[in-house]
C-alpha positions in Angstrom: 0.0 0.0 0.0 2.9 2.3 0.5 6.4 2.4 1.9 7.7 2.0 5.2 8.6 5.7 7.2 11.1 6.4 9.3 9.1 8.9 10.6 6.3 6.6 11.7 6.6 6.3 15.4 4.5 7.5 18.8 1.9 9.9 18.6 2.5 10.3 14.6 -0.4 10.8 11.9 -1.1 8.2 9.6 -3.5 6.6 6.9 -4.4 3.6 6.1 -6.6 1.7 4.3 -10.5 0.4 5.2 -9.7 -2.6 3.7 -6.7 -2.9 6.1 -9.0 -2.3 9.1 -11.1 -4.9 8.0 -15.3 -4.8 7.6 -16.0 -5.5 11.2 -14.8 -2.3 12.5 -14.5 -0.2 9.0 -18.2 -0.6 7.9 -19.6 0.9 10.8 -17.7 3.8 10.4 -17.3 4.5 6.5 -20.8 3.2 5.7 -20.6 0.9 2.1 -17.1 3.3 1.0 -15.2 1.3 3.2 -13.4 -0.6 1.0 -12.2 2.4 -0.7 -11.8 5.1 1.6 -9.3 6.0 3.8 -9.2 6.4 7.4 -7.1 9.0 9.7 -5.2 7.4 12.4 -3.0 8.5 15.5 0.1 6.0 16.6 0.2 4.6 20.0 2.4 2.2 20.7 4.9 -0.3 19.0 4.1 -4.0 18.4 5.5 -7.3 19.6 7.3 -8.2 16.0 9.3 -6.2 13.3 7.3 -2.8 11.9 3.7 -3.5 13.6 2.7 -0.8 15.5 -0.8 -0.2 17.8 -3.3 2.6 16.1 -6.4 4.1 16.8 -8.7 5.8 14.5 -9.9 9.2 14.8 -13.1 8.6 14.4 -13.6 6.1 16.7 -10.3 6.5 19.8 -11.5 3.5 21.7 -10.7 1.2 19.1 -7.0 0.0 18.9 -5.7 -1.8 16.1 -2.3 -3.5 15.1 -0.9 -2.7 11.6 2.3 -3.1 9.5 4.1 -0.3 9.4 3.7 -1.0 5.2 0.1 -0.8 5.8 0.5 3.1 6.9 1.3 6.3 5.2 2.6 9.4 7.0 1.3 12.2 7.7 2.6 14.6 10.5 3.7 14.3 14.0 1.4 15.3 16.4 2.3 18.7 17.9 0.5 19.9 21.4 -2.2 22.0 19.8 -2.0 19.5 16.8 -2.0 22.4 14.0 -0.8 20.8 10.5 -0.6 24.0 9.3 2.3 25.2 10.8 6.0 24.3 10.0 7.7 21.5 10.9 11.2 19.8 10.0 10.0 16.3 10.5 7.5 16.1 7.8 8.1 14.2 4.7 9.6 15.7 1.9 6.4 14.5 -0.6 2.6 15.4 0.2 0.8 12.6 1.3 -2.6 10.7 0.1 -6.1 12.6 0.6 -7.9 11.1 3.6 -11.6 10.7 1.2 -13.7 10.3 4.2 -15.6 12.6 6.3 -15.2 10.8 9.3 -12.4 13.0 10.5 -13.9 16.1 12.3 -13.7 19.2 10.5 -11.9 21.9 11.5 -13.7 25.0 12.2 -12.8 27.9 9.6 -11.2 30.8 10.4 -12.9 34.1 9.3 -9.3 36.3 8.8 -6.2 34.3 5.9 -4.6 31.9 7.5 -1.3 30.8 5.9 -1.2 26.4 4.7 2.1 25.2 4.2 2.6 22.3 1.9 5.7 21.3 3.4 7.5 22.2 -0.2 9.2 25.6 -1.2 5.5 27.5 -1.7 3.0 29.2 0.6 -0.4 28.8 -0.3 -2.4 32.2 1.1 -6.3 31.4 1.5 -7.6 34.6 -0.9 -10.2 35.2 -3.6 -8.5 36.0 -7.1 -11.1 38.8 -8.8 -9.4 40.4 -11.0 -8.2 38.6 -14.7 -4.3 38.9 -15.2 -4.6 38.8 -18.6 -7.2 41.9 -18.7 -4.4 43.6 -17.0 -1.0 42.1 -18.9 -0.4 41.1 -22.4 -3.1 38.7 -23.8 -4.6 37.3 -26.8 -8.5 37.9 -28.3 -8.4 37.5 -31.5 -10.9 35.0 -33.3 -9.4 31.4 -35.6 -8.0 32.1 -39.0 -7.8 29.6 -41.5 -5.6 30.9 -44.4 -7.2 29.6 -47.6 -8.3 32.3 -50.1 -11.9 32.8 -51.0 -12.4 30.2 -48.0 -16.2 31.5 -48.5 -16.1 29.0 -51.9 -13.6 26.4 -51.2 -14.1 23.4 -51.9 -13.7 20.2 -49.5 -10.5 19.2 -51.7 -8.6 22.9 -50.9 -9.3 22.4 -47.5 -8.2 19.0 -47.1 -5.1 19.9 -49.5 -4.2 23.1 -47.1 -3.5 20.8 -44.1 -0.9 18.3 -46.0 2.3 19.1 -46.4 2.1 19.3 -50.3 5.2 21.1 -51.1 7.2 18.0 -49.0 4.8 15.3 -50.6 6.2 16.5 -53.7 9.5 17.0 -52.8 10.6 14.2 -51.1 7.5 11.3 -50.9 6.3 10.5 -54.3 10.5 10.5 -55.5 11.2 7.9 -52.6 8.4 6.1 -53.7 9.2 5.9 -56.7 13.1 5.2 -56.6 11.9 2.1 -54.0 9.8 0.7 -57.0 11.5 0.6 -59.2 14.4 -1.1 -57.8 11.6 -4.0 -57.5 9.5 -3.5 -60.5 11.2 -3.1 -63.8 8.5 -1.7 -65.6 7.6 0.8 -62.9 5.7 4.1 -64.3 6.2 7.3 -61.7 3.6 8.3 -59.3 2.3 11.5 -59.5 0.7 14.5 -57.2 -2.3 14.2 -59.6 -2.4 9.9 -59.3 -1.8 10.3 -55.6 -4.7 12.4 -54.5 -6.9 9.8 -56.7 -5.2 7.3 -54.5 -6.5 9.3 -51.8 -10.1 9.7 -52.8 -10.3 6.3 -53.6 -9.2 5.5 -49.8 -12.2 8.1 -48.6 -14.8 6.5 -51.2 -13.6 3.1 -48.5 -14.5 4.8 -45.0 -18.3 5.3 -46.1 -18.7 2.5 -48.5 -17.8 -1.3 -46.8 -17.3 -3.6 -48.9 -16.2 -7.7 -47.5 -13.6 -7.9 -50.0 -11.1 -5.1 -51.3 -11.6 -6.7 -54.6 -15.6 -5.6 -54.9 -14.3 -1.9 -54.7 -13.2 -2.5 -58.4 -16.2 -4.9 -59.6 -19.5 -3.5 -58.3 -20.3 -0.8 -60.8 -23.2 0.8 -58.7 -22.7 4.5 -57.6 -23.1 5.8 -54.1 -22.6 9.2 -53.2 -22.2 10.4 -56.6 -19.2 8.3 -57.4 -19.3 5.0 -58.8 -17.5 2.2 -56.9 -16.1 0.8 -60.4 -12.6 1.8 -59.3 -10.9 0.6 -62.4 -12.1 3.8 -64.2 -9.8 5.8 -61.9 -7.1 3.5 -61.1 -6.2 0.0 -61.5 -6.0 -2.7 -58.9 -3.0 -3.7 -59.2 -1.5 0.0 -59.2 -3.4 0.7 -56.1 -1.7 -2.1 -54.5 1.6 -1.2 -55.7 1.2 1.7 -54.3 -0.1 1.0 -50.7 3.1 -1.5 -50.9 5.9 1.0 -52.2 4.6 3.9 -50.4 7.7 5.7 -48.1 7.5 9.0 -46.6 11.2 10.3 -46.3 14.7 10.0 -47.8 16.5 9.5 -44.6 18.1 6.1 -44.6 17.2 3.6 -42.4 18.3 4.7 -38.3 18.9 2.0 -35.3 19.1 5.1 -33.1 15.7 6.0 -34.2 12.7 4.0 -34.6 10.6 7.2 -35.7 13.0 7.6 -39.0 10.6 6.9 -41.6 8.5 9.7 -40.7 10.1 11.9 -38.8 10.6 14.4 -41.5 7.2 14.3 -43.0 6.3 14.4 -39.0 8.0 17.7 -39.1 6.8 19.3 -42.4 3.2 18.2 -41.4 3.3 20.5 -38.2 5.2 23.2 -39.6 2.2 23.4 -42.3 -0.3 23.3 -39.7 1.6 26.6 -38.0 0.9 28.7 -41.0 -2.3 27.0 -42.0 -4.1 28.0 -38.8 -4.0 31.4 -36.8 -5.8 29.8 -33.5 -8.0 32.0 -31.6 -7.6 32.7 -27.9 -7.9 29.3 -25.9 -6.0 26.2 -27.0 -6.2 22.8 -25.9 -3.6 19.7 -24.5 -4.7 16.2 -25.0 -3.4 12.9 -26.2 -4.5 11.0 -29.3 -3.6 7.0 -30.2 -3.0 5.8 -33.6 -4.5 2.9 -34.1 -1.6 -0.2 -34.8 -2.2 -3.3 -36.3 0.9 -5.0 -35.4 2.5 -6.6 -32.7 2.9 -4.8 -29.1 6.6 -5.2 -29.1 7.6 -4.0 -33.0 7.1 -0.4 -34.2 7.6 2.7 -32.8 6.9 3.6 -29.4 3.9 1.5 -29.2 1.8 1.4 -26.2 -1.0 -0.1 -24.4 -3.9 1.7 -22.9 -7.0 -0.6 -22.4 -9.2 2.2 -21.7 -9.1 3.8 -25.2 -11.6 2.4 -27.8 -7.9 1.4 -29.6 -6.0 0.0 -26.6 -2.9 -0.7 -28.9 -1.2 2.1 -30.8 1.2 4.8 -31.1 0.5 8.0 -28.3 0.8 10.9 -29.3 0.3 13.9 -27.6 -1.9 16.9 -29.4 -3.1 20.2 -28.9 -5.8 21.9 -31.0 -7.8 24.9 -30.9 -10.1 25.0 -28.4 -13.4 27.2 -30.0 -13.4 25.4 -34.1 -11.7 22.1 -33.0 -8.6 22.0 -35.3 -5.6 19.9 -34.7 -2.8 22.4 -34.7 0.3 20.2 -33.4 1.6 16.7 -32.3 4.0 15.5 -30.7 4.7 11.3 -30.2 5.0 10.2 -27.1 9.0 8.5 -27.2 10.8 6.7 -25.2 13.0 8.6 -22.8 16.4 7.5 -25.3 14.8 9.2 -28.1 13.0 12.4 -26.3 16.2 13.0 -24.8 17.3 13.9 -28.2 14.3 16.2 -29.3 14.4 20.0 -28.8 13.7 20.8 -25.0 15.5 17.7 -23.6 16.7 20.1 -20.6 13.1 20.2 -19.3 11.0 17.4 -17.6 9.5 15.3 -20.3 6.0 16.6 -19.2 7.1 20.0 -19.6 9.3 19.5 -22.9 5.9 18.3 -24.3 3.7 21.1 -23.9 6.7 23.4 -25.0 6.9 21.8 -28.4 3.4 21.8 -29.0 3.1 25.7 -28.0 6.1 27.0 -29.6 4.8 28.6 -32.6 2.5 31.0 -30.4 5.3 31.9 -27.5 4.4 35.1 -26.2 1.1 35.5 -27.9 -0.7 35.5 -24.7 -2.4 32.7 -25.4 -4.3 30.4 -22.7 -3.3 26.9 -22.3 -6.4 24.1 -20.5 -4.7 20.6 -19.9 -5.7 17.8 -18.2 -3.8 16.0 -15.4 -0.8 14.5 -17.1 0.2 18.4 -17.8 -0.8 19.8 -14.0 2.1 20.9 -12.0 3.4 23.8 -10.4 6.8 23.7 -12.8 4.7 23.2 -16.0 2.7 26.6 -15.0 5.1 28.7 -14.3 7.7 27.3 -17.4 4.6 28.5 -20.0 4.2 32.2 -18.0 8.0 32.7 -18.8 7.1 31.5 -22.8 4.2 34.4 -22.5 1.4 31.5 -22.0 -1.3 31.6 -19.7 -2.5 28.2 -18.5 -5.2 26.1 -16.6 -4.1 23.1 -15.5 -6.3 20.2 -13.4 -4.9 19.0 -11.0 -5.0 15.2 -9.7 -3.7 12.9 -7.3 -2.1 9.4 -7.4 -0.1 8.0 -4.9 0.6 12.2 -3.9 -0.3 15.0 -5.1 2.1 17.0 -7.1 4.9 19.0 -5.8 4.0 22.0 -4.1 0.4 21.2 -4.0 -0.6 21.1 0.1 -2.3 17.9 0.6 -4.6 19.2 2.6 -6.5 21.4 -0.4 -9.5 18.7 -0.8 -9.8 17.7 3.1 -10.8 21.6 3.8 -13.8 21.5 1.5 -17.1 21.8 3.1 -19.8 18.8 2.8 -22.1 20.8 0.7 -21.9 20.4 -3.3 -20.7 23.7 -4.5 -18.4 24.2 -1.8 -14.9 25.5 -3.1 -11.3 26.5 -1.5 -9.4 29.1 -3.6 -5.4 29.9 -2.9 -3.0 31.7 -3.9 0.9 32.0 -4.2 3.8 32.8 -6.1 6.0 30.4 -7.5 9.6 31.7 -9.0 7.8 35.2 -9.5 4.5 34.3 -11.4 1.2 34.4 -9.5 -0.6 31.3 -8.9 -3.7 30.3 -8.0 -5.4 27.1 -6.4 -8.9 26.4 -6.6 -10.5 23.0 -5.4 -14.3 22.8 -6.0 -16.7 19.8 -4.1 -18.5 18.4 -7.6 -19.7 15.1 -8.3 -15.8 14.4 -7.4 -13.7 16.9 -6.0 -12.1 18.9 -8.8 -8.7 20.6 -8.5 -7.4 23.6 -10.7 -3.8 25.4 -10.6 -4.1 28.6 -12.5 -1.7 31.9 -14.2 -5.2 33.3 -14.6 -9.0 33.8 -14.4 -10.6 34.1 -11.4 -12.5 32.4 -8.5 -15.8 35.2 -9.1 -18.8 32.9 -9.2 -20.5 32.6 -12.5 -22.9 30.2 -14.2 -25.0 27.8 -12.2 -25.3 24.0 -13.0 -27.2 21.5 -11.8 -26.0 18.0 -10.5 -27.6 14.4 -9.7 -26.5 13.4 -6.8 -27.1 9.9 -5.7 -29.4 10.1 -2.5 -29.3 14.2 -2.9 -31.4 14.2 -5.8 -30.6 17.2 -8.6 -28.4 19.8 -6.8 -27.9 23.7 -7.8 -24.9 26.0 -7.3 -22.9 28.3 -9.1 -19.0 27.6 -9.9 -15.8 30.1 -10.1 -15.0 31.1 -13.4 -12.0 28.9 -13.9 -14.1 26.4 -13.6 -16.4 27.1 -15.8 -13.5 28.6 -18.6 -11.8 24.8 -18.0 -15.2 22.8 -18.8 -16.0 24.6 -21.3 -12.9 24.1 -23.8 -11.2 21.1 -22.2 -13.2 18.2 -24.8 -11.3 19.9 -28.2 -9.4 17.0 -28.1 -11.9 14.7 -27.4 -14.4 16.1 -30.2 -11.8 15.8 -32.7 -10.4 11.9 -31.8 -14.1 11.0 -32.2 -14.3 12.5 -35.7 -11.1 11.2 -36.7 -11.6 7.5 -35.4 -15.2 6.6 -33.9 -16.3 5.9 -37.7 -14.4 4.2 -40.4 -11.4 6.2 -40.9 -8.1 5.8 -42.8 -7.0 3.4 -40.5 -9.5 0.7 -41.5 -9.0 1.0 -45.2 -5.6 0.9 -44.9 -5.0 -2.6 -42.8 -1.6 -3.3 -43.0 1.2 -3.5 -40.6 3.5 -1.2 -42.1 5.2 1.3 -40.0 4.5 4.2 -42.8 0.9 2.8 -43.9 -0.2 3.1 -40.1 1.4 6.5 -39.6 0.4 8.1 -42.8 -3.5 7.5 -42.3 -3.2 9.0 -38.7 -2.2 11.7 -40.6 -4.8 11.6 -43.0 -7.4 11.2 -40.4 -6.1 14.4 -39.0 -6.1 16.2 -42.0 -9.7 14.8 -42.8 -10.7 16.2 -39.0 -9.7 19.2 -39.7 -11.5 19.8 -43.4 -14.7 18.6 -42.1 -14.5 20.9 -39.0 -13.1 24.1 -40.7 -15.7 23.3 -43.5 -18.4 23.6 -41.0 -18.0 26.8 -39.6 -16.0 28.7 -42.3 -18.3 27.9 -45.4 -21.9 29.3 -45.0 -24.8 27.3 -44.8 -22.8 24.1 -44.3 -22.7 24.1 -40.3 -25.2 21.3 -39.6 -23.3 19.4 -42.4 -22.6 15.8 -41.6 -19.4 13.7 -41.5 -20.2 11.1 -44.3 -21.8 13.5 -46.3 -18.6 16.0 -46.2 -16.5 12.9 -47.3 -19.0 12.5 -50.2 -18.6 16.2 -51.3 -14.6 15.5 -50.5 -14.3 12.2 -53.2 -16.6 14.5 -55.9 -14.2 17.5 -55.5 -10.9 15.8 -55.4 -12.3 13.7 -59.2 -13.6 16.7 -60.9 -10.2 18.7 -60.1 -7.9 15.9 -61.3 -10.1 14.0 -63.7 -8.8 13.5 -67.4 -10.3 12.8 -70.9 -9.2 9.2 -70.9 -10.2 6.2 -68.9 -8.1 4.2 -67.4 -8.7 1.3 -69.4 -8.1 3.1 -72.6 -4.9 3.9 -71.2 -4.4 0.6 -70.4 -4.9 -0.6 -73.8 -2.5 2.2 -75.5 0.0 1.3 -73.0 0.0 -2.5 -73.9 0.3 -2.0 -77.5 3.0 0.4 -77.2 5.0 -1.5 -75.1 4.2 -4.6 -77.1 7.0 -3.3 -79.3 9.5 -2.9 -76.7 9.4 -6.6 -75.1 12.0 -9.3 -75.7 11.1 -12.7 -74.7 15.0 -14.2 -74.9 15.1 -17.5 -73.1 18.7 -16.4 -71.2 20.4 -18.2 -67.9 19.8 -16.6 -65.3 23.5 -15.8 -63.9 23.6 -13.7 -67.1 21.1 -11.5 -65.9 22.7 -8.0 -64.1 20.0 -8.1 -61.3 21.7 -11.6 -60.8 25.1 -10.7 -61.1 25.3 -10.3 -57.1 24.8 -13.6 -56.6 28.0 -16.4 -56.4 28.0 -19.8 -57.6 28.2 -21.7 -61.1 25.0 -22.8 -61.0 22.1 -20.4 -59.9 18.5 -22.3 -59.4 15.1 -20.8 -59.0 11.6 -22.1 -58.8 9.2 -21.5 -62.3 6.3 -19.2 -61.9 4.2 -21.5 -63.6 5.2 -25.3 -63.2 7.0 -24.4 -59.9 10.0 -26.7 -61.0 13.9 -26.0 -60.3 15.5 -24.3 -63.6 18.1 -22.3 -64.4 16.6 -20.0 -67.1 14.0 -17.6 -67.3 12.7 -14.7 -69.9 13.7 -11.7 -70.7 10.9 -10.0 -70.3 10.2 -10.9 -66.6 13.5 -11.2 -65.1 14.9 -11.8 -62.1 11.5 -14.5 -62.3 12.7 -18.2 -63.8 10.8 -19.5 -66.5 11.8 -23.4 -67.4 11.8 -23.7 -71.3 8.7 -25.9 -72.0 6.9 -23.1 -69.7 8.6 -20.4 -72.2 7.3 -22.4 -75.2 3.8 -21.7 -73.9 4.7 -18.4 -72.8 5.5 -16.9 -76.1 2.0 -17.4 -78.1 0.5 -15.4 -75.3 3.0 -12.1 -75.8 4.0 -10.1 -79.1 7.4 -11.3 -80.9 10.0 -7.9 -81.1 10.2 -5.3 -83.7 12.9 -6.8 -85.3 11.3 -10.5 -85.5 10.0 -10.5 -89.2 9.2 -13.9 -91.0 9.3 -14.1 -95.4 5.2 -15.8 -96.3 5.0 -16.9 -99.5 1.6 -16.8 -101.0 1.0 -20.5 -100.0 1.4 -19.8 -96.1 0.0 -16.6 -96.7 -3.0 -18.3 -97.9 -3.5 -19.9 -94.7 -4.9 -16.9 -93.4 -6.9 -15.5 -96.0 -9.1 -16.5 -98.6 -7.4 -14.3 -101.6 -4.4 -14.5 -103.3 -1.6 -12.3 -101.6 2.2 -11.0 -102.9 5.3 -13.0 -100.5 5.9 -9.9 -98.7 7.8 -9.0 -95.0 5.7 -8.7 -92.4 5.3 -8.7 -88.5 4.2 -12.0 -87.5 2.5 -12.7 -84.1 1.9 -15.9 -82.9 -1.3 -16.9 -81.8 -3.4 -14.0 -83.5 -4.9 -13.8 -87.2 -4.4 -11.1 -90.0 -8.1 -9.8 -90.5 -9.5 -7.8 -94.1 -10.7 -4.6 -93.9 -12.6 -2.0 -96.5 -9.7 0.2 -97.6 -11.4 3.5 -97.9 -9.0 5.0 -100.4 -9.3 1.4 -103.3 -12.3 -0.4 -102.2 -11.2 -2.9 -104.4 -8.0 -3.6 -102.8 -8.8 -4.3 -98.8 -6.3 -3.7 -96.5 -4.6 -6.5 -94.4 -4.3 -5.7 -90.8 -2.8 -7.6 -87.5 -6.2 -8.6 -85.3 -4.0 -8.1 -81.9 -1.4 -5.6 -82.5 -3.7 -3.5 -85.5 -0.8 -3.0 -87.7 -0.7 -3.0 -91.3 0.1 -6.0 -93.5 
């Protein structure tokens, strides 16, 4: 339960558990909380045995029971008038665990300040805060700018389009993709920007249409949401899955001392676009955000497991966003403390190294900063004042509370809902101030601003109390208002399909890339809403729709994919040699040692040591080639002599021996020659040339 104490001994003040006490002599005095609450408790005596010492309880002094010493946690020593406010040397150096009963008696309030030490290097004063510092010292109003011009009549694609890094996409993404297939595939043709945002549209068309296999997307011809699901006249199959499987987001070669290298740099470029997409208004907010992983726990980069969230396996990372439109603005991952050590801030805490990086791009803007209790902590306050940030931070205890936090700030609440303690002091010259309000469960702020005025009322069920009424300070009311951005923005980029389901692999750069795109998509659909009139009651799947529609009209061309298919294969029908060679004579074999190089046939499967031309570093046994040439076109330079005999084969009229370009396995067809209808014209029926 917690550790031993030197300081436990006579007449000291400890806590311990209900549970330790056992339900005999717990339940009559903590009711049905006893198995959770803790009970304050006075040392007597020591034990017969090592550590167990005599207590009594508070609430109840005729009782004495024998603990462990492990059982206990410290407290104070018991002074004459037993006043925990005032100094003392033997206290321990961390604050100690909330007693959550009301068993022990209240002490009665004084009317004048009293001072609460916290047995750390601040003073708490008990004072009202009334007036705003940032009314009265530097401060931020104005309202969230989204920089895209004529924003009035964008479309969904210029708004999805603003928040990618396009210029680095360009730059460094599609080259890398490229120059990694075509070390595999031979006959590789470049991705472009234009072939890449299809690529992306067809991967949006997938989060509102579900089809059981990937192959329907490319088969069912029905349309749905204005676009048809026949895939193939946009992209092929095939070249869809090339790309998914050649896809690589940086140049960077491959780092041991960094598991993030494959992304770092579009990780960068991707915030750094963000800063100068967005001017955020006012109030921005600190949250965290998981990536949804598809791999094992243990591979990948700084996986983690959190069974709470609705993904319990994925990559953290830690986000803020602005807290009145709901846009992502920055994130951070959530490293290891090898690799953080490395980032920019390393000299701070990693807490505090955190929110820096996320709020650098608006230091000393004035700016106010709500985070939840990960963040709170006297240090992390202050450290944002000196960056010209104000901030409201909850506060929240675990085994203690935080540093300078006086762990009495909850016990001093009054029983009634509504009741709240407000404090103040002044940490390395900033002004704080502590406010702890008795809600549903006792709530603790630390503040550089706002004040403790009492504002709007709310209303509460209360089990047993029925709905109560009371009014709350302001900084309570400025926290609950703004501290779900996060929250509203995780639940539009994951709680429906998203990027992450489309794209099921367990690639490191699939996985990271749709985060990204999911973030992007969040932030269209949000900015879409409130900066394009009429369309503020717009839905998700319906914005996605309008999204596919825009992103095909702007990059849609005169020729189907299929007739481009077709003009490709005879074009390069021209261009193919079907050479049965060994395949040591091959260059992509030349790496390889040994007289003899075997390899399995892609048809029969057997061991040979040949293969064609035309699909090298494949092998291809000869009888498998003999087959394989009827199905392809024979080179330019393969011409056969036909006397009118052979010739004759083929057509049912006399014909002059001439050259011509033979191709096995197809059939020289007659057709009306426009120019002597009495002469026809004698054409190839597969590759259409001229006889």
């Amino acid at each position: 339960m917690g550790r031993i104490s030197p300081n436990i001994r006579e007449e000291a003040k400890v806590t311990i558990l209900g549970t330790v006490v056992g339900e005999r002599i717990a339940r009559p005095l903590a009711g049905d909380m006893w198995k959770t609450k803790r009970l304050s408790a006075t040392v007597l005596r020591a034990a017969t045995g090592v550590n167990r010492w005599i207590i009594s309880l508070d609430a109840n002094p005729e009782v004495e029971i024998e603990v462990s010493a492990g059982r206990m946690k410290f407290v104070a020593v018991t002074t004459p008038n037993n006043d925990l406010n005032n100094n003392n040397d033997n206290i321990h150096e961390e604050p100690v665990s909330e007693p959550e009963t009301n068993i022990s008696s209240e002490s009665e309030k004084e009317e004048e300040e009293v001072n609460v030490n916290n047995n750390n290097e601040l003073l708490w004063t008990d004072a009202a805060v009334i007036i705003d510092s940032r009314r009265v010292f530097r401060s931020y109003s104005n309202v969230t700018v989204v920089h895209i011009s004529d924003i009035e009549h964008a479309t969904p694609r210029q708004f999805f389009e603003r928040f990618l890094p396009i210029g680095y996409i360009m730059s460094t993404v599609l080259p890398s993709t490229n120059t990694r297939a075509r070390a595999s595939e031979r006959y590789w043709k470049d991705l472009t920007w234009m072939e890449f945002m299809k690529f992306i549209g067809i991967l949006t068309i997938m989060t509102y249409v579900r089809c059981a296999d990937i192959c329907d997307y490319w088969s069912i011809e029905q349309k749905t949401g204005g676009v048809s699901l026949g895939f193939g006249q946009y992209m092929s199959h095939r070249r869809f899955r090339d790309i998914v499987k050649f896809l690589t987001l940086t140049d960077t070669p491959i780092d041991d001392n960094d598991l993030f290298y494959f992304a770092r740099k579009f990780h960068n470029e991707f915030n750094e676009n963000l800063a100068k997409a967005i001017t955020p208004g006012s109030i921005l907010c600190i949250d965290e955000s998981m990536c949804q992983w598809m791999g094992k726990i243990d591979k990948g980069p700084f996986q983690r497991k959190i069974p709470r969230k609705p993904h319990p396996i994925g990559c953290e990372f830690k986000t803020m966003a602005d807290a009145r439109t709901n846009l992502f603005l920055q994130l951070d991952p959530v490293e290891p403390p090898e690799y953080s050590s490395k980032k920019k801030f390393a000299e701070h805490s990693a807490t505090i190294a955190t929110m820096l990086r996320l709020t650098e791009p608006w230091f000393s803007s004035g700016r106010t900063i709500i985070a939840d209790s990960w963040f709170g902590s006297v240090k992390a306050c202050t450290t944002l004042y000196k960056h010209g940030l104000y901030s409201i931070l909850q506060l929240k205890k675990r085994r203690y509370w935080p540093k300078n936090i006086p762990c009495d700030i909850t016990d001093a609440l009054e029983s009634d809902y509504g009741s709240f303690i407000s404090r103040v002091g002044k940490f390395d010259d900033v002004d704080l101030t502590l406010c702890s309000l008795r809600d549903r469960k006792n709530i603790v702020l630390l503040a550089s601003c706002s004040t403790t005025n009492l504002k709007n009322e709310v209303t509460r069920y209360i089990k047993g109390h029925g709905n109560v009424k009371f009014h709350r300070p302001a900084v309570f009311d400025e926290y609950n208002e703004y501290r779900s951005a996060i929250d509203i923005l995780n639940n539009l980029r994951d709680n429906a399909l998203s990027y992450h389901d489309v794209l099921t692999t367990k690639c490191s750069e699939n996985r990271i890339l749709a985060f990204y795109f999911s973030v992007a998509e969040a932030n269209s659909y949000s900015a879409y809403c409130q900066f394009v009139p009429g369309k503020k009651n717009m839905k998700h799947v319906d914005f996605r729709k309008q999204l596919v529609i825009s992103i095909f009209d702007y990059y849609s061309e005169d020729e189907t994919v299929s007739n481009r298919t077709k003009k490709r294969k005879r074009k390069d029908s021209n261009d193919i040699e079907h050479d049965l060679i060994n395949i040591k004579d091959d260059s992509s074999s030349s790496q390889l040692k040994g007289k003899r190089i075997q390899r399995r046939c892609i048809s029969c499967h057997k061991r040979t040591t040949t293969g064609c031309k035309c699909s090298m570093p494949q092998a291809m046994c000869s009888n498998c080639w003999a087959n394989h040439i009827p199905n392809n076109l024979f080179s330019v330079d393969h011409k056969t002599i036909l006397n009118s005999s052979q010739f004759n084969q083929f057509v049912d009229y006399p014909f002059n021996s001439r050259i011509i370009r033979l191709i096995r396995g197809s059939s020289i067809q007659s057709v009306d020659n426009p120019l002597n209808p009495s002469n026809p014209r004698i054409i190839c029926s597969i590759c259409r040339s001229s006889v």
